[in-house]
N, C-alpha and C positions, 0 to 999 in steps of 0.2 A: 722456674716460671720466668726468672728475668731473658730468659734465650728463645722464649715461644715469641711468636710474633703475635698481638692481639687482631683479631678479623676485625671486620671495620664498625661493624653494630657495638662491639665495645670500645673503638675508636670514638664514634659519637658519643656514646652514653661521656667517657671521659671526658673529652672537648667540650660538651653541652654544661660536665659539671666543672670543668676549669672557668668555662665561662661566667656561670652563677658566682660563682667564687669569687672575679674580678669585678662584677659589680655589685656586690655584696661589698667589697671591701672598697667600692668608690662610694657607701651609700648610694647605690641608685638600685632603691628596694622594689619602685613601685615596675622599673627597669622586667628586672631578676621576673617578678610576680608574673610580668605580662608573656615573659618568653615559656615559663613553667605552662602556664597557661595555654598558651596558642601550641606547645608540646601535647600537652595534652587532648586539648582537642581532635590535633591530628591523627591520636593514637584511638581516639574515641571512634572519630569517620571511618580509621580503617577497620578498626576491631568489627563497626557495624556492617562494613563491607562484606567482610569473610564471614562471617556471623550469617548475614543474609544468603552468599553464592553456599553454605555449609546447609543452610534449611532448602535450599531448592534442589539441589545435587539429594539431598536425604530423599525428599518428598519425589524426587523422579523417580528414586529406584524402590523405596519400602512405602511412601506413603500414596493418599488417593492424589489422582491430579486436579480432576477439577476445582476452579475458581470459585464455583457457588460456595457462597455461604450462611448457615442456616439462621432461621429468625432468632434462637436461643442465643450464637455468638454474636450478633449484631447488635439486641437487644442489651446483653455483657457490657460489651463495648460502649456503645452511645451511655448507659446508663453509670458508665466511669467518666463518659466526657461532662454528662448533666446535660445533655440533648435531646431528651425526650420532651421537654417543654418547648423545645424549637421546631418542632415539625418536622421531626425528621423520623421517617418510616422506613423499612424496607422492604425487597420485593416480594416478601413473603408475607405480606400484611393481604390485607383484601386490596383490591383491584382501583389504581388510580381513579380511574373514574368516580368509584363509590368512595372513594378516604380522601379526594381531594388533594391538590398539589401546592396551594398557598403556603407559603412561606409560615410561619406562624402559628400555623392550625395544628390541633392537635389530635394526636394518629390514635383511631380509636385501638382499643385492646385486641392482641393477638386473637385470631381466629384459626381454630384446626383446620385444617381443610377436609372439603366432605369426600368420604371416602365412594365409591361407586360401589352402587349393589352389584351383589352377583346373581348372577342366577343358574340354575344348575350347578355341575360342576366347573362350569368356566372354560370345558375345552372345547377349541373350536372343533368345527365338523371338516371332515376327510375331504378335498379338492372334489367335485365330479369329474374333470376329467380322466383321472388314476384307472387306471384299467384296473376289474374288479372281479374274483375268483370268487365264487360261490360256495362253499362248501355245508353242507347240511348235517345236521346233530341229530338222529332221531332216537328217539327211547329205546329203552331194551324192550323188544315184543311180549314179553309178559306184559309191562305195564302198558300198551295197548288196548290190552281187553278189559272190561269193566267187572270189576270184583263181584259188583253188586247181582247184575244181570249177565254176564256173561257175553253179550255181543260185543263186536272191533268200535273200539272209538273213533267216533270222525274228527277232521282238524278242523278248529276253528279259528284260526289263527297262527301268529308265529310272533315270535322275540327274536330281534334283530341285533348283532354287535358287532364290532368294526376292529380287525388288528391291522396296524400298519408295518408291512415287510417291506425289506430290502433285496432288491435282486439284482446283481453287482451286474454294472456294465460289461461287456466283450467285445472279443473284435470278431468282423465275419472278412471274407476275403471276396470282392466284386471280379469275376473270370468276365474279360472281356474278348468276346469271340467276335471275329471279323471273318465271316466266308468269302472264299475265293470263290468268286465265278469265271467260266471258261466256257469257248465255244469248240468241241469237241470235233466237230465233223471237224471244221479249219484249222484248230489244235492252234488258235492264236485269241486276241481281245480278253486279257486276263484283267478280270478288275476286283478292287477289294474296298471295302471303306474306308477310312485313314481315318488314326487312332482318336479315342475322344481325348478334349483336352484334360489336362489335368494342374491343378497347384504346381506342382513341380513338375517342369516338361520330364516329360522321361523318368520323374518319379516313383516311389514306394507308395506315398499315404495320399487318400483321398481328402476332399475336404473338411469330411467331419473329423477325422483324424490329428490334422492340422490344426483346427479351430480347439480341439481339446488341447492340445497341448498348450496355444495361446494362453486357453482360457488357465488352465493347471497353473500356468506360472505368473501371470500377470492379473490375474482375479483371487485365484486361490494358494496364489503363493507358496508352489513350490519347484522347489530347487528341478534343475532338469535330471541330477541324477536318482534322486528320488521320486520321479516318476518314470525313468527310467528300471528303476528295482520293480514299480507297480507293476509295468508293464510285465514282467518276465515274470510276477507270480501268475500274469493270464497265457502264459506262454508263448510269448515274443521276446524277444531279445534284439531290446534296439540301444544302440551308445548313445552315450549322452550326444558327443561331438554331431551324430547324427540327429540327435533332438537338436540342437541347436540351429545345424543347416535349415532344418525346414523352422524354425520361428524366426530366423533372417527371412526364408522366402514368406513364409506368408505375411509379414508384415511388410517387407518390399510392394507386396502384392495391393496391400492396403494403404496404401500411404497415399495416393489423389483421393481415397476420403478422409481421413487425415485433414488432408492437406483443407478441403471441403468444408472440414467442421472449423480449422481455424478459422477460416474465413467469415463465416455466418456467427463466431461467438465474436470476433473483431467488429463486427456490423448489430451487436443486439443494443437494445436499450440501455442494460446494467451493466457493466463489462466489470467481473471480480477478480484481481489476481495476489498470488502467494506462490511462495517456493521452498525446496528444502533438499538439504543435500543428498549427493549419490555417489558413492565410490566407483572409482572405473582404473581398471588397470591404464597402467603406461610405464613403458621401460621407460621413456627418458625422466621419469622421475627420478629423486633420489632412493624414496622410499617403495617403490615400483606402484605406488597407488597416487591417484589425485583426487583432489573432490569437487567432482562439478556438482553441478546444480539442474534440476529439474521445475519450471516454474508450469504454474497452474494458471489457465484464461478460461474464468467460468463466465458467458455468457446468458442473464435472465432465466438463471435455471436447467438451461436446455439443453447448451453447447459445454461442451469441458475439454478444451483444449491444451494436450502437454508439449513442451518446447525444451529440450535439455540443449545448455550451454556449458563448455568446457569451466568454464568461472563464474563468480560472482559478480562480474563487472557490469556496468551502465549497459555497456552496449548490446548486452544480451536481453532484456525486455525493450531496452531503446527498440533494437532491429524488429520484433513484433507488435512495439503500440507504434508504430512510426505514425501510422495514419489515422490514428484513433479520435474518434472524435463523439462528446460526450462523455457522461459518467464512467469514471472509473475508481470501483473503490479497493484501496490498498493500507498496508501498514506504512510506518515511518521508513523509510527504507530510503533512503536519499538516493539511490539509482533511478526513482521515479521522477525526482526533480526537476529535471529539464523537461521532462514533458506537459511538469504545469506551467516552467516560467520563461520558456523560450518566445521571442516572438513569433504571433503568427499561433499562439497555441490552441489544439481545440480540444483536448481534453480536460476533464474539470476533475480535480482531487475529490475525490469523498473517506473521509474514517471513515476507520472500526472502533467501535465504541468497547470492544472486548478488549485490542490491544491498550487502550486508554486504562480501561479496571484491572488490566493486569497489572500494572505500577503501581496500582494504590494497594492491589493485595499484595506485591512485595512488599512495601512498606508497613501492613499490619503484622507481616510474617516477623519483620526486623523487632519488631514489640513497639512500632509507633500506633496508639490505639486511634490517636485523630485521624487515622485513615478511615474509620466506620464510617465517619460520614458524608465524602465523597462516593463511598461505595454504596450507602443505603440509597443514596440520590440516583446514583448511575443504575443500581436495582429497580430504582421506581421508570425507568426510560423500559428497560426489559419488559416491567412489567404489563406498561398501555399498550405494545408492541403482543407483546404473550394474550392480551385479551381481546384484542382487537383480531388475533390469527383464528382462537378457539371461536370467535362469534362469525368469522368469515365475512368482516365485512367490506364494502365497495374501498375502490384509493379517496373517491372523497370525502366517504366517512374518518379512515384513519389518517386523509392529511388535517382532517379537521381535528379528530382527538390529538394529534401530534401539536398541533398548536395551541388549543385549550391546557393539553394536561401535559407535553411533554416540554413544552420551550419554557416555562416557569420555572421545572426542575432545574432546564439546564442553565438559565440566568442564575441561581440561585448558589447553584457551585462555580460559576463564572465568580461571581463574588468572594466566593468564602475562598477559591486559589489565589483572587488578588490579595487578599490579605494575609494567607497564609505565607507564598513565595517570597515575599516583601522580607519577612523577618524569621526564615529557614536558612539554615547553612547549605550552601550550592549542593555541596555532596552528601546529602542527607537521602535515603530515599523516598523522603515523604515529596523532597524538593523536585528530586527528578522525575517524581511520577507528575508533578505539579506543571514541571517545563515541557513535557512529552504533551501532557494535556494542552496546555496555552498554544507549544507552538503548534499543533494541530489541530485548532479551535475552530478556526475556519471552514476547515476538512469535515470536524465531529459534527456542526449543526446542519449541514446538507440535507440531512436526512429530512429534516423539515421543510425541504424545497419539492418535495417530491413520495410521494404516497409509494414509488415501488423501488426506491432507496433501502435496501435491507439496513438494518442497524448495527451491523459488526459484518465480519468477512467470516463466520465459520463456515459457512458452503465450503470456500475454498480449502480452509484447513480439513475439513473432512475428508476432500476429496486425494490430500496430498497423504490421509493416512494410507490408504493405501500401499504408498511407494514406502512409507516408513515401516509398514508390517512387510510389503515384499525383503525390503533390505536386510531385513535382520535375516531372511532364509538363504535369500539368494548371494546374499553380501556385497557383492558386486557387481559393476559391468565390465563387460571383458573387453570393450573399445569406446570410443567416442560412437562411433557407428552404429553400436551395439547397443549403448546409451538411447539413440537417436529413434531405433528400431524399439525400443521399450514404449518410448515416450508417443510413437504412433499406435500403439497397441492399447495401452492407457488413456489416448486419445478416446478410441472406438468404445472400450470395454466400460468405461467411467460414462460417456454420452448414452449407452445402454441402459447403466443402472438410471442414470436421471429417467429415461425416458418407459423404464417399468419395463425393459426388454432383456430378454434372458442370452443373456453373451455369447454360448455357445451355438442358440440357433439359428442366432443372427448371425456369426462369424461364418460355420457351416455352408449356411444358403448366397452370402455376401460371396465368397471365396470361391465358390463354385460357378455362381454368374461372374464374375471377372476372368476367370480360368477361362471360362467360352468367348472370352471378349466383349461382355458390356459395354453399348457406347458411352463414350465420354459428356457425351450433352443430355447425357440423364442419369448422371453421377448422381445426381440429389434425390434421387427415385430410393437410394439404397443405403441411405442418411438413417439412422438406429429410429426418430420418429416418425421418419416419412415411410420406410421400411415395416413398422408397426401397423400405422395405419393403410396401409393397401393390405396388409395381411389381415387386418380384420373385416374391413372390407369384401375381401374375400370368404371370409368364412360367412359372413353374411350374406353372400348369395349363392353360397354353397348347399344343399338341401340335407338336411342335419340325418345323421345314418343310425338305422334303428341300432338302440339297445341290443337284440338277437343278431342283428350282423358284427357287430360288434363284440 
């Protein structure tokens, strides 16, 4: 043992107890006590650290994710703190409105929620538009005839039931015939038509062809060689390499709408954004991969614009809020920074009131139970929010409920963080869910300035699931380029779903009119809502086709 060399964790532990030792034997006890102490503590912060990153890494891969938590754990909780004489309810009580948000009052008794009748069996009824095979059941001709009398029975009726089949898509092959005309006497004046346009000049696939494939990989998430395999059980045989070529072109093809919806989600009222990473090859890395980033510009609902950046860095949401002006709500994310404190600046920070509760449920997760009751408070904002959605009512009713019954709540835990931060250890995480709140305090109460302020960012988290289900199939992108060409396609396909529009028949009809050369100054004619409604429109004065033609 005297020839090993000690690593340095028992260098310290030694040195730490030399030290004790030498002021132990200067008398300097109260010394010795304080150093033992501030050790320990240290070992306390960290153990809670790894303890916490240990419960989240768990609950990512084996446990549920969601944040909510149910009235039985809350109720747990606050009644270890002795909080329930304080007014403090959670969002799973009855409805602010009716329980009141005073500070003091006290939360009437848990309520079940009512369950909804059913009726019938509960399943909904088959589309009308489904195209619909008729097939008839009729008795065996014996039982026809009447036992009693002997004559043929008549129908008096029928029993109706509905099976839903599946009848796998195919492919057909469009022959495009162009006749030569000639003038025969003079055997000269040859003319022919010249060719229709197509997605790819000179191309294989038409545009429904095309739009599938988009849709396969950037909707439905899959790999190109795995719908490459699809293909060939219908009897094509196309390479992946060649799937690839054409979702460069056709997303080439789509990028001035793209480019269109950035623009109009950059100009809306609410402007929401978030982001999350992407792997994309690159030789000049070390590890032949890098991870850029894909950020999300949700627009009032409408517009959902994607924008991939090689990095994480400022400059990459800098160069698309450059000229933003108005609401924009975001996480903590200091790359937004400058665009609330530079001179000259027009856009206004707004939280999320989700990323705020997610610090205080780390902190319960750590075993700090004083977290229940920032979280029951932050519960009760959801919950005037959640009643106010189900009654559907105007912005001035729920900027009015927001002030009544939500700004009390939040004065309320305004208070109980001043007094909590004051005497927590910095690195606690009751502390840091505390400093993440305060220093975005400004940001969280916006919501009260304005009735169409959502209350948290999950619009945008939702939208970036997504790209977090594509990655896990597709795993990568094969260039920055190729990054660039996803995130225009995500643009289109993501603006679709908002707008209740079905991807592929939108891409289809979209990719087919640009193939012929749609003009550019009614780009916005072929925007996923605007697109919608001329199509309905048209069916509306279309003259509806019998049932027997049909």
């Amino acid at each position: 043992m005297s020839g090993a060399a000690p690593d340095k964790k028992t260098m310290d532990v030694h040195g730490v107890a030399a030290l004790l030792r030498a002021l132990l034997a200067e008398d300097q006890d109260e010394q010795a006590i304080e150093l033992v102490v501030g050790l320990l503590m240290q070992l306390v912060e960290k153990n809670t650290e790894l303890e916490l990153r240990l419960r989240k890494a768990l609950r990512q891969h084996f446990g549920r994710r969601s944040e909510k938590l149910s009235a039985e754990q809350l109720s747990l909780f606050l009644a270890r703190l002795g909080q329930e004489e304080a007014g403090v309810q959670d969002a799973a009580q009855p409805s602010a409105g009716e329980a009141g948000v005073a500070a003091g009052s006290t939360p009437p008794p848990h309520q079940e929620p009512r369950k909804k009748e059913r009726t019938g069996h509960g399943r909904r009824p088959l589309p009308a538009h489904l195209p619909r095979e008729q097939r008839v059941q009729q008795p065996p001709p014996e039982a026809l005839r009447c036992e009693a009398c002997g004559r043929d029975k008549s129908r008096c009726g029928e029993e109706k039931s509905e099976t839903l089949e599946w009848v796998p898509g195919h492919f057909k092959v469009i022959e495009e015939v162009r006749p030569k005309y000639a003038c025969r006497p003079c055997g000269d004046g040859l003319v022919v038509a010249p060719p229709a346009d197509r997605v790819i000049e000179g191309g294989l696939p038409g545009p429904g062809l095309v739009a599938h494939v988009l849709v396969s990989k950037y909707k439905d998430h899959l790999p190109l060689h795995r719908l490459s395999g699809i293909y060939a059980r219908h009897g094509v045989e196309l390479r992946t390499s060649t799937l690839s070529d054409w979702v460069a072109a056709g997303a080439d093809l789509l990028q001035p709408l793209a480019r269109e919806v950035g623009q109009r989600a950059l100009a809306s009222h609410v402007l929401q954004s978030d982001d999350t990473h992407l792997k994309v090859l690159d030789r000049e890395h070390p590890n032949g991969l890098k991870r850029g980033h894909m950020w999300v510009y949700l627009g009032d609902s409408t517009w959902a614009a994607f924008v991939y950046t090689p990095d994480w860095k400022q400059e990459g949401p800098l160069s698309f809020l450059e000229g933003r002006e108005g609401w924009l709500l975001v996480d903590g994310y200091k790359g937004y920074d400058k665009l609330f404190t530079r001179p000259g600046a027009t856009a206004v920070e707004v939280g999320c009131w989700s990323h705020a509760r997610r610090y205080f449920v780390d902190a319960l997760d750590a075993g700090d139970t004083r977290a229940a009751l920032p979280l029951s408070l932050i519960g009760r904002l959801f919950a005037v929010e959640r009643e106010a959605d189900e009654q559907q009512v105007d912005e001035a009713e729920r900027l009015r409920r927001r002030n009544a019954l939500s700004r009390p709540v939040t004065e309320q835990l305004a208070r109980w963080m001043a007094d909590i931060y004051g005497r927590e250890r910095p690195k606690s995480p009751l502390a840091q869910a505390c400093r993440y709140a305060i220093n975005q305090w400004t940001s969280l109460l916006r919501f009260l300035e304005d009735a169409r302020l959502p209350l948290h960012n999950n619009a945008s988290e939702l939208r970036l699931r997504e790209i977090a289900v594509g990655r896990k199939n597709y795993l990568f992108a094969g260039s920055d380029a190729g990054a660039e060409r996803a995130a225009c396609v995500y643009t289109l396909v993501a603006t679709c779903v908002l707008a209740g529009v079905d991807p592929w028949a939108y891409l289809a009809d979209v990719l087919d009119k640009l193939a012929r050369g749609w003009p550019q100054r009614q780009l916005e004619q072929l925007l996923p809502p605007m697109w919608k409604a001329a199509r309905e429109a048209a069916a509306r004065t279309t003259p509806a086709t019998s049932p027997a033609a049909t």
